[in-house]
TORLUMDREN-773609 format. One record per atom (N, C-alpha, C): residue in three letters; atom name; x negated, y negated, z negated. Coordinates in nm, 3 decimals, m for minus. Example, Ala and Ser with C-alpha at 12.3 -4.5 7.8 and 13.67 -1.06 7.14 Angstrom:
BEGIN
+------+------+---------+---------+---------+
| resn | name |    east |   north |      up |
+------+------+---------+---------+---------+
|  Ala |    N |  m1.319 |   0.569 |  m0.780 |
|  Ala |   CA |  m1.230 |   0.450 |  m0.780 |
|  Ala |    C |  m1.320 |   0.330 |  m0.780 |
|  Ser |    N |  m1.285 |   0.225 |  m0.708 |
|  Ser |   CA |  m1.367 |   0.106 |  m0.714 |
|  Ser |    C |  m1.290 |  m0.003 |  m0.787 |
+------+------+---------+---------+---------+
***
This chain:
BEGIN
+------+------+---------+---------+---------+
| resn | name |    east |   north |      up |
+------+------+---------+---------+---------+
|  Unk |    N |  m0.085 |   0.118 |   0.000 |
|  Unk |   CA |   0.000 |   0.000 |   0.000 |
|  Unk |    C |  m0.089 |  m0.124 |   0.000 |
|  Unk |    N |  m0.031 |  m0.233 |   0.093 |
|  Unk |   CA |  m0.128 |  m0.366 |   0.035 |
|  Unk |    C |  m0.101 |  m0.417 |  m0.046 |
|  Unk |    N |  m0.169 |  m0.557 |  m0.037 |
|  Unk |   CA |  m0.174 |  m0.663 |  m0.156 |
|  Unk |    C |  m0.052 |  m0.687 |  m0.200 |
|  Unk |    N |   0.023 |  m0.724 |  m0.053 |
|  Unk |   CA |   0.114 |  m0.782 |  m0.099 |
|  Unk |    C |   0.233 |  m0.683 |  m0.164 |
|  Unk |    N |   0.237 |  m0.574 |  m0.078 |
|  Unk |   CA |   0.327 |  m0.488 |  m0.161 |
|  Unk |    C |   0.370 |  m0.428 |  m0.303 |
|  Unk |    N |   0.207 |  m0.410 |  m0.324 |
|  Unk |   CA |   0.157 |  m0.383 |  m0.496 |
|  Unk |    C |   0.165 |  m0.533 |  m0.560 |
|  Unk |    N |   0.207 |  m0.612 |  m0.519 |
|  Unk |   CA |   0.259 |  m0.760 |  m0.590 |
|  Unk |    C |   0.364 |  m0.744 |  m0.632 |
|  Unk |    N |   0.483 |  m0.723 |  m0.495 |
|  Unk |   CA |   0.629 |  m0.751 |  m0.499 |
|  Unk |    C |   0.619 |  m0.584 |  m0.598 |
|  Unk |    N |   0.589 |  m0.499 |  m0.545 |
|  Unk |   CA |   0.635 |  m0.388 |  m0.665 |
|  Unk |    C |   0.615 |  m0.436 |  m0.798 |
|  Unk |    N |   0.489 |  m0.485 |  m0.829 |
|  Unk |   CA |   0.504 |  m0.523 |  m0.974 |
|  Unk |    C |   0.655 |  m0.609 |  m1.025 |
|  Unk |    N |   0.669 |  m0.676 |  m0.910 |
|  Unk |   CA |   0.813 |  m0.797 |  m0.963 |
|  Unk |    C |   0.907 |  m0.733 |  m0.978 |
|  Unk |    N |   0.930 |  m0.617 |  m0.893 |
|  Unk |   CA |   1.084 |  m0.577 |  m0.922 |
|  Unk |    C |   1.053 |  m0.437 |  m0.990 |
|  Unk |    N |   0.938 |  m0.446 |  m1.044 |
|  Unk |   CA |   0.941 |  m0.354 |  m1.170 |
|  Unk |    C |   0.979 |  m0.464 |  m1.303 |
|  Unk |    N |   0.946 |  m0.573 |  m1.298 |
|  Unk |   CA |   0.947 |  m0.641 |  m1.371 |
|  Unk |    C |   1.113 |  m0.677 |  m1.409 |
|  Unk |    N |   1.155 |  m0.622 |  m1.348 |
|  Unk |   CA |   1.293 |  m0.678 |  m1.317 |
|  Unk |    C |   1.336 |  m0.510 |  m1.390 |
|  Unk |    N |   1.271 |  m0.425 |  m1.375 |
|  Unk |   CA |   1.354 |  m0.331 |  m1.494 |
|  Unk |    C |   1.330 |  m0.315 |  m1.622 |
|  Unk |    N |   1.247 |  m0.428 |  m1.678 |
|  Unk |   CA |   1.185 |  m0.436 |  m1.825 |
|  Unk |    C |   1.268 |  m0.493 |  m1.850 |
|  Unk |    N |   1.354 |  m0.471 |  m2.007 |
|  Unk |   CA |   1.457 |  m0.495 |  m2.096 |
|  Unk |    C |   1.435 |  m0.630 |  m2.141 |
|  Unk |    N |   1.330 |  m0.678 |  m2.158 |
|  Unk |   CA |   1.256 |  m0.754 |  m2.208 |
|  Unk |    C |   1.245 |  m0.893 |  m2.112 |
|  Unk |    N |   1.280 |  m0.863 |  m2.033 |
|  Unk |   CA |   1.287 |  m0.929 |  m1.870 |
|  Unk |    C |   1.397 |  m0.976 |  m1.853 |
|  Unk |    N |   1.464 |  m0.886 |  m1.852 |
|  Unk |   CA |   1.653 |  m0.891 |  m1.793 |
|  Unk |    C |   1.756 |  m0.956 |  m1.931 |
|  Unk |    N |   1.670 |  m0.990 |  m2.017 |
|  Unk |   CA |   1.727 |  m1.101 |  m2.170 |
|  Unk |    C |   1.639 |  m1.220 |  m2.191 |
|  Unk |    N |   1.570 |  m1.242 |  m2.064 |
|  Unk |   CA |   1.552 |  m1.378 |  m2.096 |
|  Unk |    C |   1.531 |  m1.417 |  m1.935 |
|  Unk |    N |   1.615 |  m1.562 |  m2.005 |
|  Unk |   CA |   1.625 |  m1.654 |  m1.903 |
|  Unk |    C |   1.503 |  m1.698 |  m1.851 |
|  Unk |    N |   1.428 |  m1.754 |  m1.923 |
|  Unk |   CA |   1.339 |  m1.785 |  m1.866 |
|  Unk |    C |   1.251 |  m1.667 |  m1.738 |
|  Unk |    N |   1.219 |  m1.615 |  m1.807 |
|  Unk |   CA |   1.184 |  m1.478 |  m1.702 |
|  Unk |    C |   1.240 |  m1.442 |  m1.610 |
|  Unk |    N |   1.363 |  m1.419 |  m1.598 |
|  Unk |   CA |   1.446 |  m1.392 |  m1.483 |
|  Unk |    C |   1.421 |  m1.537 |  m1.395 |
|  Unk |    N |   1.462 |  m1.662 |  m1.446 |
|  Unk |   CA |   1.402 |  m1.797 |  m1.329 |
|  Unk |    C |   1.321 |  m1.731 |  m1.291 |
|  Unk |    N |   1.266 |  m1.741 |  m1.343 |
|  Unk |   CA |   1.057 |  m1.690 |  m1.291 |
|  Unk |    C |   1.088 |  m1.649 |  m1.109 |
|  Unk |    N |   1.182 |  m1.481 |  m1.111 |
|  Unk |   CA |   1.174 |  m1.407 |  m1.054 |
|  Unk |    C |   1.274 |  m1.419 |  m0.917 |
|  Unk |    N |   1.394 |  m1.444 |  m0.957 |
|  Unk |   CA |   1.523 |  m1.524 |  m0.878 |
|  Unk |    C |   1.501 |  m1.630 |  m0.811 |
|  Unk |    N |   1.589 |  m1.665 |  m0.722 |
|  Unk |   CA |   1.563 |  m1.773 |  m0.626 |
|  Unk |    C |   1.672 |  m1.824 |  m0.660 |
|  Unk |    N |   1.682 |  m1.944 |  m0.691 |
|  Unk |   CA |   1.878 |  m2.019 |  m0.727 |
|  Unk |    C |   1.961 |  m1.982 |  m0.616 |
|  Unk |    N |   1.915 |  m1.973 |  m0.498 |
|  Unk |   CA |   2.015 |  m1.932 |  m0.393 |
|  Unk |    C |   2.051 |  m1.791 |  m0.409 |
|  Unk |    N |   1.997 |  m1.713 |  m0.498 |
|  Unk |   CA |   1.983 |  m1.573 |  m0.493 |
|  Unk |    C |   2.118 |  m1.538 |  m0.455 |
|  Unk |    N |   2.143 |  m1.372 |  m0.382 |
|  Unk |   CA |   2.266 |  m1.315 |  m0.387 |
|  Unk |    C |   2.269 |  m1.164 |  m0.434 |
|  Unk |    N |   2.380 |  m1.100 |  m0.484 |
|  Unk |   CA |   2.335 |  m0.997 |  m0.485 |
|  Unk |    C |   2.494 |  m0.896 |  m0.441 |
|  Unk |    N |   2.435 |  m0.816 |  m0.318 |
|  Unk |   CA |   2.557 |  m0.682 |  m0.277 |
|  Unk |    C |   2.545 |  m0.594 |  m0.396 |
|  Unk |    N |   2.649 |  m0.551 |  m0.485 |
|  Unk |   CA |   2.668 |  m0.455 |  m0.596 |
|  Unk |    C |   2.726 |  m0.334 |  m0.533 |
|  Unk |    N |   2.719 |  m0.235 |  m0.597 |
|  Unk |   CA |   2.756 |  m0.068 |  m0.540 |
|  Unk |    C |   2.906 |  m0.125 |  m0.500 |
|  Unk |    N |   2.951 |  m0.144 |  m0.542 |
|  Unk |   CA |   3.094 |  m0.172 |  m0.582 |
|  Unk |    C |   3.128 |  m0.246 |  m0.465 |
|  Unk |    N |   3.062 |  m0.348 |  m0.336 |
|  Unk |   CA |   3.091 |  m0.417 |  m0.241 |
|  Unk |    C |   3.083 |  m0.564 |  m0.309 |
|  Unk |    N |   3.126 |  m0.579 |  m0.443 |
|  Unk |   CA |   3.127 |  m0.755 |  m0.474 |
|  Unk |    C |   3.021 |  m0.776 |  m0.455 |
|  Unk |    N |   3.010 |  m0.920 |  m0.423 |
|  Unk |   CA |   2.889 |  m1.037 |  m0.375 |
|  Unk |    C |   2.896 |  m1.129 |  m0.529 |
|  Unk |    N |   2.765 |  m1.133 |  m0.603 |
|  Unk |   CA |   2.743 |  m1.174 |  m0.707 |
|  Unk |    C |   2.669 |  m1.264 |  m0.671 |
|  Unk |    N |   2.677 |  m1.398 |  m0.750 |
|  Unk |   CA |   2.604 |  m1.501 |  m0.721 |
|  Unk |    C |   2.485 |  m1.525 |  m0.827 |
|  Unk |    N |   2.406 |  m1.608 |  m0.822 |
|  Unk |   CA |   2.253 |  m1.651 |  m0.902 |
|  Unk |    C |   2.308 |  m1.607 |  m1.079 |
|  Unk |    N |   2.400 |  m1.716 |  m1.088 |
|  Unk |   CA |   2.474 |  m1.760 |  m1.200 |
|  Unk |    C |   2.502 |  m1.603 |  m1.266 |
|  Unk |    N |   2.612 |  m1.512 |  m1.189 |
|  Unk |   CA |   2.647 |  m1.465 |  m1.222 |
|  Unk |    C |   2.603 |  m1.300 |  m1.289 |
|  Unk |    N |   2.495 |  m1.313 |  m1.174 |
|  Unk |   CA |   2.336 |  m1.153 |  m1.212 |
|  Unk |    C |   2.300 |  m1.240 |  m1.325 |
|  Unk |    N |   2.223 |  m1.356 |  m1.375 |
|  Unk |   CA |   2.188 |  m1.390 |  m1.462 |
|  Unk |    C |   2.255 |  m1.377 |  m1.603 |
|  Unk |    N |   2.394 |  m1.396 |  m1.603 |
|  Unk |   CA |   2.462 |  m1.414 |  m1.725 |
|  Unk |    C |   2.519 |  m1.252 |  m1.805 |
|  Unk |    N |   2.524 |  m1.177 |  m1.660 |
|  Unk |   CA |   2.531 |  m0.990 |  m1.678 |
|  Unk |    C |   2.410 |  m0.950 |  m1.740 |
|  Unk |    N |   2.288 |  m0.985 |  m1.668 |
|  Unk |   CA |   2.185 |  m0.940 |  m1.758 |
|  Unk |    C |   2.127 |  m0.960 |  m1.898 |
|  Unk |    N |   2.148 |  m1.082 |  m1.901 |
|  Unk |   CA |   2.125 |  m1.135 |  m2.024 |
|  Unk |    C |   2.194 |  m1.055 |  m2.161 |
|  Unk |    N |   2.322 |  m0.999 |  m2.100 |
|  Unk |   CA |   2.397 |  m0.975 |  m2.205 |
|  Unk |    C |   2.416 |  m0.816 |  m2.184 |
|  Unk |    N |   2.367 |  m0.722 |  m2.120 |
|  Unk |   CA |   2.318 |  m0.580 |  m2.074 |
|  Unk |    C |   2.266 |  m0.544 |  m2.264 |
|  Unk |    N |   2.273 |  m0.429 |  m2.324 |
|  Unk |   CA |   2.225 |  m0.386 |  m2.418 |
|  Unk |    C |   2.069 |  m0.342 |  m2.425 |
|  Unk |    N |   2.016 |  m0.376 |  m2.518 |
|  Unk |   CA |   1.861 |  m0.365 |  m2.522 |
|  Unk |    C |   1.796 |  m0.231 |  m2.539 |
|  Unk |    N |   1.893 |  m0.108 |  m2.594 |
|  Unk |   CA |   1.825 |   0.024 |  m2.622 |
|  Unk |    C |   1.904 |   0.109 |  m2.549 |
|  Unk |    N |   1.812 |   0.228 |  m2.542 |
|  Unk |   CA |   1.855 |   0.313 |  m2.424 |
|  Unk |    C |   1.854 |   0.338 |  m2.328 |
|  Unk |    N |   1.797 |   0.281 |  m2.242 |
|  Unk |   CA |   1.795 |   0.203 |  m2.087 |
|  Unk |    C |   1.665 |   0.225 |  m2.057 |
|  Unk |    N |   1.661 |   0.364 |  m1.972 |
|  Unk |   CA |   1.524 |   0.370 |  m1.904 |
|  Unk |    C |   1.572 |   0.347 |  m1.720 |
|  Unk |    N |   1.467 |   0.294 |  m1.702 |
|  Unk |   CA |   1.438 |   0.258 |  m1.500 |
|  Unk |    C |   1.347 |   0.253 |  m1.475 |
|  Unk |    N |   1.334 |   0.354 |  m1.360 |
|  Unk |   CA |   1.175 |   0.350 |  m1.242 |
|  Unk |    C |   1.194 |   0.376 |  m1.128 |
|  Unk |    N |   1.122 |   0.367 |  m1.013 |
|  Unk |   CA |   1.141 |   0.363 |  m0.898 |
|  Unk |    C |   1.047 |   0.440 |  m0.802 |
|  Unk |    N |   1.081 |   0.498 |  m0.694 |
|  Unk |   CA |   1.022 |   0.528 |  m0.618 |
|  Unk |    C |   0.994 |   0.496 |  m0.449 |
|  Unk |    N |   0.925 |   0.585 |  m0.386 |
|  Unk |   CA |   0.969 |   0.580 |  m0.254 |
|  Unk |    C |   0.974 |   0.413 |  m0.204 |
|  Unk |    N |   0.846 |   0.309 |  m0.244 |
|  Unk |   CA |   0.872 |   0.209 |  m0.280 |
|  Unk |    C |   0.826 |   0.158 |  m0.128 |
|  Unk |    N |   0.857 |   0.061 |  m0.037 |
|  Unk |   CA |   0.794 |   0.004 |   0.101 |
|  Unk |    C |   0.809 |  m0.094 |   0.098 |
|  Unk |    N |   0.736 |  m0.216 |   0.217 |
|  Unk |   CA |   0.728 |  m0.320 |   0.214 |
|  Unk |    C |   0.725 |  m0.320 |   0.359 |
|  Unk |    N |   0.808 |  m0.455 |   0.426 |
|  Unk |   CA |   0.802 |  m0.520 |   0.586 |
|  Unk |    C |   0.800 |  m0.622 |   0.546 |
|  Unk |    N |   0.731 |  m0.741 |   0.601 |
|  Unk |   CA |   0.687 |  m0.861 |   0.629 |
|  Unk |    C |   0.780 |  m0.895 |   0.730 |
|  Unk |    N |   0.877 |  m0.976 |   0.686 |
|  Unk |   CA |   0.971 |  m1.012 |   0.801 |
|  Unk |    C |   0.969 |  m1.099 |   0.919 |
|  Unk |    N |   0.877 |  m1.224 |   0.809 |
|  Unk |   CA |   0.865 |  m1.335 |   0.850 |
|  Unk |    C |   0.714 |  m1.398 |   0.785 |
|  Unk |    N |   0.645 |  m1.469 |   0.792 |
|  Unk |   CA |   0.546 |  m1.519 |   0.711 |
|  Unk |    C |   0.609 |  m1.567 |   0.558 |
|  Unk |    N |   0.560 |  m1.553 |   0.474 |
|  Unk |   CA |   0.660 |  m1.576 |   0.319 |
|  Unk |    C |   0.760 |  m1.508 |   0.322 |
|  Unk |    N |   0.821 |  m1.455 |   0.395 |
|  Unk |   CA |   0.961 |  m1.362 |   0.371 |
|  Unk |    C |   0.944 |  m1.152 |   0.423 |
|  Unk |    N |   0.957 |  m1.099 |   0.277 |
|  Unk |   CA |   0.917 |  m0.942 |   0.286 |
|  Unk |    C |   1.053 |  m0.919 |   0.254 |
|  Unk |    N |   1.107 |  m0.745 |   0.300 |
|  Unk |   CA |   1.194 |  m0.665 |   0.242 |
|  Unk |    C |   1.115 |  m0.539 |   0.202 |
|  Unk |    N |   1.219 |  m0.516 |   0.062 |
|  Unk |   CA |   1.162 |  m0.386 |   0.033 |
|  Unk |    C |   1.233 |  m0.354 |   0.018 |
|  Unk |    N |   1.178 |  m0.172 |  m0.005 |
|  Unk |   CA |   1.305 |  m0.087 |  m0.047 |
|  Unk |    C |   1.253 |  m0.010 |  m0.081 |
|  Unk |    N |   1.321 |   0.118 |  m0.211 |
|  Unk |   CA |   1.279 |   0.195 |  m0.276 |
|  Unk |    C |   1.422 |   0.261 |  m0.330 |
|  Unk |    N |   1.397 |   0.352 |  m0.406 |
|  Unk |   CA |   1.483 |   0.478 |  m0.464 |
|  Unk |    C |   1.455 |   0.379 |  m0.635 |
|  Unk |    N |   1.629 |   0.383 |  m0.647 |
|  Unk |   CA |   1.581 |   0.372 |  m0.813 |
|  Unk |    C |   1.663 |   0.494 |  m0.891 |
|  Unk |    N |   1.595 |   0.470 |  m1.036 |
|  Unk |   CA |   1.689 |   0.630 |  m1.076 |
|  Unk |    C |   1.706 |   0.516 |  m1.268 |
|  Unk |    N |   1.837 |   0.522 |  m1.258 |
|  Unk |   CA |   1.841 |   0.499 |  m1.431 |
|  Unk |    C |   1.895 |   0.578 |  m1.493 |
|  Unk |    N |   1.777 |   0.581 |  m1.624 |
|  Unk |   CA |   1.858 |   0.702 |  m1.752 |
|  Unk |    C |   1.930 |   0.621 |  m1.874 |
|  Unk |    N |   2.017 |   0.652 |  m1.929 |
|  Unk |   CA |   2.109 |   0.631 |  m2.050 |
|  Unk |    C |   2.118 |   0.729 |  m2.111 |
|  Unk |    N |   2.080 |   0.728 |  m2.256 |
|  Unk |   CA |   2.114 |   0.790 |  m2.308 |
|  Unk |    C |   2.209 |   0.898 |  m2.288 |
|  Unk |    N |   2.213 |   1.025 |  m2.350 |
|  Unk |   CA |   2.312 |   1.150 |  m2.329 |
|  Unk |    C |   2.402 |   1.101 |  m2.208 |
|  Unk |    N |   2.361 |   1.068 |  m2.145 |
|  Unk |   CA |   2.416 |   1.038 |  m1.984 |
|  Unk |    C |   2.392 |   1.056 |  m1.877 |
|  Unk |    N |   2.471 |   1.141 |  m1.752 |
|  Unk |   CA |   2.370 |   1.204 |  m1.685 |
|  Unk |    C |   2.264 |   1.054 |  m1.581 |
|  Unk |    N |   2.237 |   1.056 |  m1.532 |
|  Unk |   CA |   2.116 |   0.972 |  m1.426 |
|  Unk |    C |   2.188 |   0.913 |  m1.286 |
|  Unk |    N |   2.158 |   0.826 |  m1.300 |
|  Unk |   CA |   2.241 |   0.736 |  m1.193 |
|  Unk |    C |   2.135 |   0.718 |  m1.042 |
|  Unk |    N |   2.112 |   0.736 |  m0.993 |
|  Unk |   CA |   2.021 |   0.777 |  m0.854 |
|  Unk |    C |   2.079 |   0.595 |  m0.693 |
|  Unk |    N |   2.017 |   0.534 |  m0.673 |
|  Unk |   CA |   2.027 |   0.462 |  m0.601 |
|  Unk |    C |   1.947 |   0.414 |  m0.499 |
|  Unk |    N |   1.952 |   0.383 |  m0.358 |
|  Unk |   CA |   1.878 |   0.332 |  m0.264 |
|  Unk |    C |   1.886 |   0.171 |  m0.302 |
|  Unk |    N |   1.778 |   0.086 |  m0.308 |
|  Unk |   CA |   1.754 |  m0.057 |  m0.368 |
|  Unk |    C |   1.720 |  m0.096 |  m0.201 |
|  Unk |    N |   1.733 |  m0.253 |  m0.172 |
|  Unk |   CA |   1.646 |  m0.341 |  m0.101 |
|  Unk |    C |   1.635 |  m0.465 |  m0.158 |
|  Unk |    N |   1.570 |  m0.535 |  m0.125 |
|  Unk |   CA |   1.534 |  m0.687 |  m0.188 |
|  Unk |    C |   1.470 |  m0.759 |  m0.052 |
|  Unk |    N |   1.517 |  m0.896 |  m0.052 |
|  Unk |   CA |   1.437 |  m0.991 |   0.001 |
|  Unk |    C |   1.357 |  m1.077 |  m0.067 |
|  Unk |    N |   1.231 |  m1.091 |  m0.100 |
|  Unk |   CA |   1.142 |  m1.174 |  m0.170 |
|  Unk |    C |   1.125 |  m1.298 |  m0.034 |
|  Unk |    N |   1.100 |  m1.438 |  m0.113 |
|  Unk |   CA |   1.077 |  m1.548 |  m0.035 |
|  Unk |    C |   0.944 |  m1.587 |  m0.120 |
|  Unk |    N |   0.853 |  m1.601 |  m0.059 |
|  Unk |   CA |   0.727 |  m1.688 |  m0.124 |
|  Unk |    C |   0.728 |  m1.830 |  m0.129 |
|  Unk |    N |   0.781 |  m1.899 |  m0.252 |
|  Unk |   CA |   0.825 |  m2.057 |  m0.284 |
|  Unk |    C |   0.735 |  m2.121 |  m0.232 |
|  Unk |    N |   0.772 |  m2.269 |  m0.281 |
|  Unk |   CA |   0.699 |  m2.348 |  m0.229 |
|  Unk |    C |   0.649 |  m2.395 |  m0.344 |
|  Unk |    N |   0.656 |  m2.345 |  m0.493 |
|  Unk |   CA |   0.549 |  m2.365 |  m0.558 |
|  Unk |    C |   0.465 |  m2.214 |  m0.607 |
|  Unk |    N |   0.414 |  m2.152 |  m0.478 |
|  Unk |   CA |   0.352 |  m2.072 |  m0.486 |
|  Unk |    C |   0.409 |  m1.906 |  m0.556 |
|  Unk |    N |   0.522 |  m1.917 |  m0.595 |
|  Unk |   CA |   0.588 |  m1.771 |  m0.655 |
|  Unk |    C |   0.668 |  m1.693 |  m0.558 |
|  Unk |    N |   0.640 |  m1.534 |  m0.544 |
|  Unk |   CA |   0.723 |  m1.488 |  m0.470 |
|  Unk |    C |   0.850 |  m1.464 |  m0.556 |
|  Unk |    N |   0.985 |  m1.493 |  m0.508 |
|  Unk |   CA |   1.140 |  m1.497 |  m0.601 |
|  Unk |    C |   1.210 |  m1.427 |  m0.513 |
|  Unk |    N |   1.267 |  m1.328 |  m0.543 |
|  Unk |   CA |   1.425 |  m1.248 |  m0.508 |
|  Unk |    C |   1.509 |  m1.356 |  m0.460 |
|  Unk |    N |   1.548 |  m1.357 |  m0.323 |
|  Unk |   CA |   1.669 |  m1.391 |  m0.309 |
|  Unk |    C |   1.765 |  m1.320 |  m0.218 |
|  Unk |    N |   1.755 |  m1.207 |  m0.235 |
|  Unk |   CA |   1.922 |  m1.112 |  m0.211 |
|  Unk |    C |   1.817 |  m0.956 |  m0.265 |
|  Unk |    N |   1.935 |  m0.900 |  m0.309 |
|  Unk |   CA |   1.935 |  m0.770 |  m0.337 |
|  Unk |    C |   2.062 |  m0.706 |  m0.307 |
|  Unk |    N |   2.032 |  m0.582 |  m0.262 |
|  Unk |   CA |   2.143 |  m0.439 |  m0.263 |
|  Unk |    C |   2.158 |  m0.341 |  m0.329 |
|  Unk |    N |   2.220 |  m0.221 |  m0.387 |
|  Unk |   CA |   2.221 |  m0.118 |  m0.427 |
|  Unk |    C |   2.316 |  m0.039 |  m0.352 |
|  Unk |    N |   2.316 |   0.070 |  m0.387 |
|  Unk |   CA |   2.355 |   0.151 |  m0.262 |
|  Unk |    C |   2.358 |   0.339 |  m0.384 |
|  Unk |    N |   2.449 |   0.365 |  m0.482 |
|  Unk |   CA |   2.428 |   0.478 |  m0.546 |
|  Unk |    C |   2.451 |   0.619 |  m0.448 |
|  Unk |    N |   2.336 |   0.719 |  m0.482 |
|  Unk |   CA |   2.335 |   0.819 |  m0.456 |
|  Unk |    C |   2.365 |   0.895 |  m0.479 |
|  Unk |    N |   2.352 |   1.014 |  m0.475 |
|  Unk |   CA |   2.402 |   1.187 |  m0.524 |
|  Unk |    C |   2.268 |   1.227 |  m0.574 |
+------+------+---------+---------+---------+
***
């Protein structure tokens, strides 16, 4: 994988740390205000609205990792990725999903999420 890929993987690993997804500040970090996000479910979630779900997501129990992780360069500053995610819950069976993301490289130098998908599996 390159540079840049083993970058953006770190971010949207970063994005499954508990620790991450309850604070605001951190999530700015990572999000783009325009952000969007397609949910399994078909709704279109806005910046506001991924932000205020996560924040308030429960702090124990909640394991996520990913696989099968790739990177395309779409545009100069603009990559998609995609990867397999799998989350565990407690005495619950495992939730299995195809992820993509668009990262934009700001203009004060940070690469930020602005759209994501999920897509649950079997």
């Amino acid at each position: 994988m390159n540079e840049l890929g083993e970058h953006l993987r770190v971010l949207e690993e970063r994005l499954f740390e508990q620790a991450v997804r309850n604070s605001r500040p951190a999530l700015e970090a990572l999000l783009s205000p325009d952000f969007r996000e397609i949910g399994a479910s078909g709704r279109i979630y806005s910046y506001d609205t991924v932000i205020e779900a996560l924040l308030q997501e429960p702090v124990d129990g909640i394991k996520r990792r990913l696989t099968d992780f790739e990177t395309q360069l779409l545009a100069p500053g603009l990559a998609l990725v995609t990867y397999r995610a799998v989350r565990d819950i407690l005495d619950q069976p495992s939730v299995q999903s195809l992820r993509s993301s668009i990262w934009r490289h700001e203009p004060d130098g940070h690469w930020r999420m602005v759209f994501h998908q999920g897509t649950l599996t079997a």
